[in-house]
C-alpha positions in Angstrom: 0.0 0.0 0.0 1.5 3.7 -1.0 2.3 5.8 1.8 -0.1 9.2 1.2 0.0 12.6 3.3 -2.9 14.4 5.2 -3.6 17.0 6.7 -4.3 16.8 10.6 -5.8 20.2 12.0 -5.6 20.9 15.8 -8.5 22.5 16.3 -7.5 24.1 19.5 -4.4 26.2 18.0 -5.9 26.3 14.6 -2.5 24.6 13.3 -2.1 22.2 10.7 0.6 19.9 9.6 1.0 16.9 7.3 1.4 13.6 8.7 2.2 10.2 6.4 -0.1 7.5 6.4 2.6 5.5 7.8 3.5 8.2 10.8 1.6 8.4 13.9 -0.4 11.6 14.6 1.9 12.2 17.4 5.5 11.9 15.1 3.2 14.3 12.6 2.8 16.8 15.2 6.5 16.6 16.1 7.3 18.5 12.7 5.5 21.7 14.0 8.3 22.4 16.0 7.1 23.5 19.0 9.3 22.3 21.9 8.6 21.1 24.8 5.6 18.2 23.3 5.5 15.8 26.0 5.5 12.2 24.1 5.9 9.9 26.9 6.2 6.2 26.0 5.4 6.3 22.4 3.8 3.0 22.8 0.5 3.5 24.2 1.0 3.0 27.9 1.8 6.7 29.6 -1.8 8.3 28.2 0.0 11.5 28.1 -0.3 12.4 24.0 -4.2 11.6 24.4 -6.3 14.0 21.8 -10.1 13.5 20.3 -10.6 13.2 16.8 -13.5 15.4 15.6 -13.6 14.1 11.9 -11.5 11.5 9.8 -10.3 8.2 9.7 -7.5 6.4 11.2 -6.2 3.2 11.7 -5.3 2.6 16.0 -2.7 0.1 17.4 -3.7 -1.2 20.8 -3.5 1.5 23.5 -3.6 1.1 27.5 -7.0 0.6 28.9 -5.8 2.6 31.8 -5.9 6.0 29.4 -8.1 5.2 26.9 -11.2 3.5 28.0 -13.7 1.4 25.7 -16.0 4.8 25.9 -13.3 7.1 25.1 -12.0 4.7 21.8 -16.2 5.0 20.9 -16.0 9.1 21.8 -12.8 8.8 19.5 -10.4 9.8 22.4 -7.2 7.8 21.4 -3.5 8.5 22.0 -1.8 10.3 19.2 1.3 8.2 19.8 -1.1 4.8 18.6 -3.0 6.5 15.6 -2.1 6.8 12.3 -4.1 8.6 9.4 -6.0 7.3 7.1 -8.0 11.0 5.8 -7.4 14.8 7.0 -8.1 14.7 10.6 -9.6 17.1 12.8 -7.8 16.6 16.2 -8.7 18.1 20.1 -5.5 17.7 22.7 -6.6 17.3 25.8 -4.8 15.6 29.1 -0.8 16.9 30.1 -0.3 17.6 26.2 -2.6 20.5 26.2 -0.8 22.9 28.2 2.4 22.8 26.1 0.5 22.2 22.4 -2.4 24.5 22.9 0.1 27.6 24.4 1.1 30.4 22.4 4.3 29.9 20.8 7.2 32.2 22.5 8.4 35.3 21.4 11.8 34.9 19.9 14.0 36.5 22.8 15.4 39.1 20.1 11.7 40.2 18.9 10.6 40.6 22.3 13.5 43.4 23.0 12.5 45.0 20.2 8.9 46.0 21.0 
């Protein structure tokens, strides 16, 4: 199967990024740059990079019943580090990611000496 690109919108920031098919959300939303992105385990088992997807398609690996309860994968509340795309997805952060994704970026040390 041919890896493809889409477009994965957080609709908290209003920031979008591409992500490859065969890339999870949460490597996708690694390219935006922003530092500090708490990733955790990367395998499913922390629940810290859990985020509700709005609209789209993705394909999960299994993910911790202690973070992402039967309900929550229904709600589509999944862990970013365990889904992959398989559409444009319209993502919410929520949990410990929030606070670091969803803040403005800094001001460039240089700019803000400036104003």
């Amino acid at each position: 199967m041919p890896t493809t690109q889409h477009e994965i919108s957080l609709v908290d920031t209003g920031e979008r990024y591409r992500c490859r098919s065969d890339q999870t959300v949460l490597a996708g939303m690694e390219t935006l740059g922003r530092r500090g992105i708490p990733v955790g385990c990367r395998q499913g088992g922390c629940g810290v990079c859990k985020v509700e997807v709005l609209s789209g398609q993705f394909t999960a690996r299994p993910m911790s019943q202690d973070h992402v309860s039967r309900e929550d994968a229904q709600a589509g509340r999944v862990l970013a580090c365990r889904i992959y795309p398989a559409s444009d997805l319209s993502v919410k952060v929520l949990g410990k990611m929030k606070k670091t994704v969803c803040a403005p970026p800094a001001i460039p040390r240089q700019a803000a000496e400036q104003t």
